[in-house]
TORKE-461499 format. One record per residue (C-alpha): residue in one letter; x, y, z. Coordinates in steps of 0.1 Angstrom, whole numbers, plus 2048, in hexadecimal, padded with zeros to 3 digits. Each point is the difference from the previous one (the first is absolute). Last residue first. Example, Ala and Ser with C-alpha at 12.3 -4.5 7.8 and 13.67 -1.06 7.14 Angstrom:
// TORKE-461499
s8897F5847/a7F27DE807/
END
This chain:
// TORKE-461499
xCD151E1E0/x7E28177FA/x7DF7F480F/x7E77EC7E8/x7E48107ED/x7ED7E67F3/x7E37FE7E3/x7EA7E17F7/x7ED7F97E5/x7E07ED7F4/x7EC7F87E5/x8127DA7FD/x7F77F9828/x7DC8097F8/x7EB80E81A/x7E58187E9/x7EB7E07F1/x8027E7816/x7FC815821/x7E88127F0/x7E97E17F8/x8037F8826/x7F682280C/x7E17FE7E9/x7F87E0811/x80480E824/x7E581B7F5/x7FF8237FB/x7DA80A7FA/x7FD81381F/x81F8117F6/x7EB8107E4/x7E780D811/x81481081B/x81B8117EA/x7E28117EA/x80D81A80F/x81E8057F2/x7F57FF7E2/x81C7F97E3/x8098117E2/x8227FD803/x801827804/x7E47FF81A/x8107E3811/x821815808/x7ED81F80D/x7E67EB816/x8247F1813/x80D8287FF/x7E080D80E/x7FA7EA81B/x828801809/x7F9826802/x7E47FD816/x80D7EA81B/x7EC7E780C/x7DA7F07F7/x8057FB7DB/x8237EC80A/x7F27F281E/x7E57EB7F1/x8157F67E3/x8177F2814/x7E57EC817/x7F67F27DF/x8247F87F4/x80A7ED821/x7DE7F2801/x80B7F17DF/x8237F5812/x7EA7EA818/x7E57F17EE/x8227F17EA/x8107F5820/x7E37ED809/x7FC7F37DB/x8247F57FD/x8067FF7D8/x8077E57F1/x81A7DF804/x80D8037E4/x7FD8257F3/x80A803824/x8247F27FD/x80C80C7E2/x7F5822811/x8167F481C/x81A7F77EB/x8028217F0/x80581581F/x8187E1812/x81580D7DA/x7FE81F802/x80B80182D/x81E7E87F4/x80881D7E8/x7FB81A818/x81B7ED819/x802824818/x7E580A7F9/x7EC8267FA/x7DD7FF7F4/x7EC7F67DE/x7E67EC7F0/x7F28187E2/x7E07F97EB/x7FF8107DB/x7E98117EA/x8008107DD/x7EB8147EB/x7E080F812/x81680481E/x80A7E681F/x8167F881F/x7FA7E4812/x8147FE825/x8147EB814/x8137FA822/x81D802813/x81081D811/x7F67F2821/x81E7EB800/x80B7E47ED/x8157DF7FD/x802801825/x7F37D9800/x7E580A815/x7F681B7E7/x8047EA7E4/x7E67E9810/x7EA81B810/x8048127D8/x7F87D77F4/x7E27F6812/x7F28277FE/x7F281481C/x81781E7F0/x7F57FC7E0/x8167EB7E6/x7E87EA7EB/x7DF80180F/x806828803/x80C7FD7DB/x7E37F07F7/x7E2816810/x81281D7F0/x8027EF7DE/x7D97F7804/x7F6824806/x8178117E1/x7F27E77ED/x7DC80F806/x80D822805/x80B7FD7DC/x7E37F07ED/x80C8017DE/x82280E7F4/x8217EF809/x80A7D87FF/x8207F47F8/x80B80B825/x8297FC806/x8067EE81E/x81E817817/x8177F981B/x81081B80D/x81E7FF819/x81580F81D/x8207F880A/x80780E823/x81D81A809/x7FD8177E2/x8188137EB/x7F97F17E1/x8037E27E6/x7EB7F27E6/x7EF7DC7F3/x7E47F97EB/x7EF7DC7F7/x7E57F17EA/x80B8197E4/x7E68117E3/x7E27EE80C/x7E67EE7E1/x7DF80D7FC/x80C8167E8/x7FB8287FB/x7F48147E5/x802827803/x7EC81280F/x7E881C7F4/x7E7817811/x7E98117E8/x7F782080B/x7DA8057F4/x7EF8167E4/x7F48207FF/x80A814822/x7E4803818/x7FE826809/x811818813/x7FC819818/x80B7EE824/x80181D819/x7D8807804/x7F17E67FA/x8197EA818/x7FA81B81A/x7DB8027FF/x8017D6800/x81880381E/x7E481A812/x7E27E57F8/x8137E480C/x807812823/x81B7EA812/x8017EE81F/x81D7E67F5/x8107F57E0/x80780F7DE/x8037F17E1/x8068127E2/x8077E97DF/x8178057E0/x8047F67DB/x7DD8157F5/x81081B811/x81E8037E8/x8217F980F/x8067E07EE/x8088117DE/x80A82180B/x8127F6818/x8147E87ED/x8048187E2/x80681E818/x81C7EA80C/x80E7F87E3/x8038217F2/x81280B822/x81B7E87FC/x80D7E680F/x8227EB7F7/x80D80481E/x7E77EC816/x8087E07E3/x8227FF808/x7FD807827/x7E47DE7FF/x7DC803801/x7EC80D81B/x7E57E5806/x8217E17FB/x7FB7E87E3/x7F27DF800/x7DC80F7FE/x80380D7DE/x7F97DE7F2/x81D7EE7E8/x80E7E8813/x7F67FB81D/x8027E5822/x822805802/x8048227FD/x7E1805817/x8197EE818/x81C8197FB/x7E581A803/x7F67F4826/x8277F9809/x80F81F7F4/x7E180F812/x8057F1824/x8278027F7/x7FB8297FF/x82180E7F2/x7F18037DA/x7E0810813/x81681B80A/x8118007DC/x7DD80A7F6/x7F781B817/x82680F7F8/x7F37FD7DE/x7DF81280A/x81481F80B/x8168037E2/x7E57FD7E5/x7ED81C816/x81681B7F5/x7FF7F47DD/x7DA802801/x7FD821811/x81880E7E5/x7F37EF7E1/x7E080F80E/x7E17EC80B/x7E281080E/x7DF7E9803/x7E3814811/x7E47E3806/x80F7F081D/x802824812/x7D98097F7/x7F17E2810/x8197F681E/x7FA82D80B/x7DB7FB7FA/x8047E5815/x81281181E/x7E881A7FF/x7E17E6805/x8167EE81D/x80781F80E/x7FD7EC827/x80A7DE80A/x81B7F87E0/x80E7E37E9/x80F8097DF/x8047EB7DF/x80D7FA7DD/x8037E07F3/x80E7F07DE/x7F47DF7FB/x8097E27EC/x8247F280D/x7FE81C81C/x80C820803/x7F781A81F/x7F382080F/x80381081E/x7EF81F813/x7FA7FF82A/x7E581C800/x80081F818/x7F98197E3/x80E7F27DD/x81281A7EC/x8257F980A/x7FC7DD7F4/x7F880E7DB/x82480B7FF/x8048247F2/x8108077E3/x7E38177EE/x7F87E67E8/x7FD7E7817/x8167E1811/x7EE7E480F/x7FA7F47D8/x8257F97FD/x7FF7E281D/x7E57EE7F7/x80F8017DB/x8227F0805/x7EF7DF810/x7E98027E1/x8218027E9/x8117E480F/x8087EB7E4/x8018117DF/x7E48047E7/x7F27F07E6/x7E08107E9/x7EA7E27F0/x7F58117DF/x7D98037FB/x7FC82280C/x7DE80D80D/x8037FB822/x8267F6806/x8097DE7FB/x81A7F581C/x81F7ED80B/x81380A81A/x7E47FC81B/x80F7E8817/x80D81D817/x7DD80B805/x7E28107F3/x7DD7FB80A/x7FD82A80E/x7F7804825/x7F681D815/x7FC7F6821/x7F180E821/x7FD7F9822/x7F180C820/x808800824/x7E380381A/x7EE7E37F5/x7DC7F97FB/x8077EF7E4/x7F080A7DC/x8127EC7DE/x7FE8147E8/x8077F77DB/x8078197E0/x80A7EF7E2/x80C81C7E3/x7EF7FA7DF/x8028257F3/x7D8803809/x8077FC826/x7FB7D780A/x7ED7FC822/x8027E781D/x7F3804824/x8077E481A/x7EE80081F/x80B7ED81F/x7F17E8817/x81F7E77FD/x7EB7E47F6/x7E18107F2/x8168147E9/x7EB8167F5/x7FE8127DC/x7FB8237F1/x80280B7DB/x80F8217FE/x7FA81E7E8/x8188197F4/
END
């Protein structure tokens, strides 16, 4: 296959990017690294229970949790061996978002066997109403794990709030009803649906031979572009918040606490947004912050504090969150304080300050570890964003844009807040 080349002037690397006649993205990023990394991605996630297969016209639905059960059937071949055991000196994972399914390895030397080994084992799907029901048991324990977890009771319990009808309110692997009812029909269906090259990108990071992983991808991926596209399909959901307010109960010694602001808006320029919701929150609640060094003085909260934007093609939210042990009083000193600076504005000093933040971010992220390289460059592939256009774009950020944000995502009435409080 060929590649076309480019150079990142900034980081003085060269990018090469080719698509193999099925459709399949292939991207390599060169570093002069030691370790290398590769992923082999496919755009389907938890929130994809609602679908239009390539030439169908019927919306298929599926049960929750069904991509989470997926990435860990397809490890297991035909011959009942574990594709882990196959990888030469490699650490293997793989893992389940809301819109991405990744499978990955990270290695010094057989890099070229160990990706002919990602390649072929991701593409062999063997299901069995035997394999299947043996796993049922082993990713409901999974699930009830994550049923004990406050961090995630708290997280979903605020998505709850914030959602009513979008995917994204409930839990990556589903709940122990919905695990059991799997079947080995239904998974080919899903994988053979999302699974198709055309659905899916290879990235691979560090000092790599683009000519050998094009040979490779030839070789081991044989099919063509399917006719027609998978339709992706979501159900309608409100503006309006589901519950202002969530409370539960567990083990722990601190409350801890989520505070979420539902985003209206999704689609368009995404790393844009993504930029000047970063820049906020850090003006909001970073750690150099008026109110955190307030609320940290106060002992309000600890280091545990703080906020992030979360975003795919069909929904986004930002999250305010940490352990406290008044979270309520912490909500409500969160929302006065953005009360207070769509008054009085943004500060511009402290403003230059968190977008240097996200600059100097960036910079270390492409030049650091390789496998958080390829995972970041992963996720903006498959919301069809360019990383590396990051630069250009953030030069274009300014304090006015994080202004009309604030008004527009920061809305006491699109929000909701989840505790967790000890047992009595």
């Amino acid at each position: 296959m060929k590649f076309t080349k480019k150079y990142d002037s900034l980081l003085k690397d060269c990018i090469y990017e080719g698509e193999h006649k099925s459709g399949l993205k292939v991207i390599i990023l060169q570093k002069n690294t030691a370790k290398k990394y590769a992923t082999f991605s496919t755009c389907y996630g938890s929130i994809n229970t609602e679908f239009v297969v390539p030439g169908e016209t019927e919306v298929t639905k599926v049960i929750d949790g069904v991509a989470h059960f997926l990435e860990h059937k397809v490890f297991e071949q035909p011959d009942g061996t574990n594709a882990f055991s196959l990888f030469k000196g490699a650490d293997v994972n793989a893992f389940t978002s809301f819109g991405v399914t990744n499978y990955l390895f990270s290695c010094t030397d057989y890099f070229y066997e160990n990706f002919r080994q990602l390649l072929s084992y991701v593409q062999t799907p063997y299901f069995t109403e035997e394999n299947v029901e043996k796993e049922k048991g082993i990713i409901a324990q999974e699930v009830r794990m994550y049923d004990d977890d406050p961090g995630q009771v708290c997280f979903y319990n605020c998505l709850k709030g914030l959602y009513k009808n979008h995917p994204v309110r409930t839990e990556i692997a589903g709940s122990v009803e919905e695990v059991m009812k799997t079947t080995p029909e239904l998974l080919y269906k899903c994988y053979n649906t999302f699974y198709h090259p055309s659905n899916m990108a290879v990235i691979c990071v560090g000092d790599i031979d683009p000519e050998k992983v094009g040979d490779i991808v030839d070789e081991l991926i044989t099919k063509d572009k399917p006719e027609g596209e998978i339709r992706q399909v979501f159900p309608s959901e409100p503006d309006e918040i589901v519950s202002p307010e969530t409370e539960a109960r567990f083990e722990i010694a601190m409350p801890r606490f989520s505070l979420g602001f539902k985003d209206i808006e999704t689609g368009g320029d995404m790393l844009r947004r993504d930029i000047v919701t970063s820049a906020l929150l850090k003006v909001l609640v970073g750690g150099s912050s008026p109110l955190f060094e307030r609320l940290y003085g106060q002992g309000l909260i600890n280091w545990s504090f703080g906020g992030y934007y979360e975003y795919e093609r069909s929904f986004a939210f930002a999250e305010i969150g940490g352990e406290s042990n008044d979270p309520k009083a912490v909500a409500d000193a969160v929302q006065e304080e953005i009360a207070r600076v769509k008054r009085e504005g943004i500060d511009p000093e402290a403003w230059r300050r968190a977008m240097n933040v996200l600059y100097g971010r960036y910079i270390r992220l492409m030049g650091g570890d390789v496998e958080d390289i390829g995972n970041e460059y992963m996720f903006s592939f498959h919301r069809g964003v360019d990383l590396t256009s990051y630069p250009d774009v953030w030069k274009t950020v300014t304090i006015e844009d994080g202004m009309e944000r604030l008004n527009s995502l920061f809305v006491p009435e699109r929000s909701s807040l989840s505790i967790i409080y000890p047992k009595e």
